[in-house]
N, C-alpha and C positions, 0 to 999 in steps of 0.2 A: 481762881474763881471764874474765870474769861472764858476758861477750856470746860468748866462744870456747864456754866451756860450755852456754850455752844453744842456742847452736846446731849444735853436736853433738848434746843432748838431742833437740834438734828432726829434724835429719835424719837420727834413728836410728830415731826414732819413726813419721815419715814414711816411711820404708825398710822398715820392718817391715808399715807397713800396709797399702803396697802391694804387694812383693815375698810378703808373707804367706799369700796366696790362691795364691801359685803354687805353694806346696809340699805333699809327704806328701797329707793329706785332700784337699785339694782336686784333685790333681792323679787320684786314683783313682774321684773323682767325676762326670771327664769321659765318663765310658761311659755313666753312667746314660743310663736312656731318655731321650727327650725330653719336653718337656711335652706335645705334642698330634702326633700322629699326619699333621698336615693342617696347607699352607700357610696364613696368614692371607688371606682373600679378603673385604676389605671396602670394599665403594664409595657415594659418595654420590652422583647422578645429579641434574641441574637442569634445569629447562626456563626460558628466557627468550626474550622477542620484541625483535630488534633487528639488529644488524649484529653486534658483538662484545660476548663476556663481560665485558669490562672496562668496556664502556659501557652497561650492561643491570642489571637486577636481577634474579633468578631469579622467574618465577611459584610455581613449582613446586618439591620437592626429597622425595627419595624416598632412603633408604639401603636396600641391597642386599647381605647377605651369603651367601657360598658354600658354605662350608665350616665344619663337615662335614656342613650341610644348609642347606638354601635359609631364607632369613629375608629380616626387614627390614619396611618401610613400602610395598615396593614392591608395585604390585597384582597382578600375578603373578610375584611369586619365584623359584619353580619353572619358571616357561618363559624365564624372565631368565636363568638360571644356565644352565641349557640348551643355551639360544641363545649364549652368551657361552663355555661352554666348546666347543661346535662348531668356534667361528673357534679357539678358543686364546687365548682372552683379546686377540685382535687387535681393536679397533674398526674400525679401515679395512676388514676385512676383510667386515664386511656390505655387504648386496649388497643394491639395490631388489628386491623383488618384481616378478617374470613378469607382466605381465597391470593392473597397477595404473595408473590413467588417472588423471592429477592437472592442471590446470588451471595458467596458466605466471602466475598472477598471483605478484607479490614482495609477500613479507611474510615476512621471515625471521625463522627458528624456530630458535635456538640450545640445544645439548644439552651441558653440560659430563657428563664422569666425574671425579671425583679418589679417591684410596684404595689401597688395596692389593688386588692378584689375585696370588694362587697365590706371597704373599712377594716379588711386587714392585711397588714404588711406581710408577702410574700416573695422569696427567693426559690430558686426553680432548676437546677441543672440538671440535665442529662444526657450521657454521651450511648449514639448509635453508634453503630457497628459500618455501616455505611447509609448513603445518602437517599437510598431504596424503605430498608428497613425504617428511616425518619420518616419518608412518607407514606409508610404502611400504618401509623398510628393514628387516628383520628382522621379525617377528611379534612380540614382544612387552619387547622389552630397553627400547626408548625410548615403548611406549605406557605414560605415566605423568601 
């Protein structure tokens, strides 16, 4: 009879503490504003020499936030966030550069992104050819 009542105690008490947020105050509370005005947009950018991320170690690593202004480690920011809102936060979506003459030796140049753009979670690889053709792609999102 001890263990009948205690666990009633128990799943009234568990019932209250979850079911309790959903009523009266809380539920009038759902209007409020939100907290920030602006999607979270934060990425971490790596540069490694190799074939694959997974076999590589990063040289490099540079964080990059967007919103609601250009930040981070990264060395231009500002023309990062730029560039990156152009495509729409697509990576594929850069383009070589017109005009850029790069040499066909192999020495591959890997670029991870992982983080958050505009509230959604993104993962980012791609391996150059060499360290030429990596800065023939956009202007400034992967010179880091």
């Amino acid at each position: 009879m001890r263990n009948t009542a205690r666990w009633a105690a128990t799943l009234g008490l568990t019932a209250t503490a979850v079911c309790g947020p959903l009523t009266g105050s809380a539920l009038a509370g759902q209007d409020a504003a939100p907290a920030s005005l602006y999607a979270p947009s934060a990425l971490v950018l790596t540069l490694a020499h190799g074939e694959t991320a997974t076999m590589t170690t990063p040289v490099r690593a540079v964080t990059l936030s967007c919103s609601p202004t250009a930040s981070g480690t990264h060395p231009d920011a500002m023309s990062a966030c730029v560039e990156l809102r152009g495509v729409g936060g697509d990576f594929d979506a850069l383009r070589a550069r017109d005009g850029v003459l790069c040499t066909k030796q192999y020495d591959p140049v890997i670029v991870t992104v992982d983080g958050v753009w505009q509230g959604k979670r993104v993962s980012y690889e791609r391996t150059f050819s060499n360290e030429c053709v990596k800065g023939s792609y956009g202007t400034s999102l992967f010179a880091f």
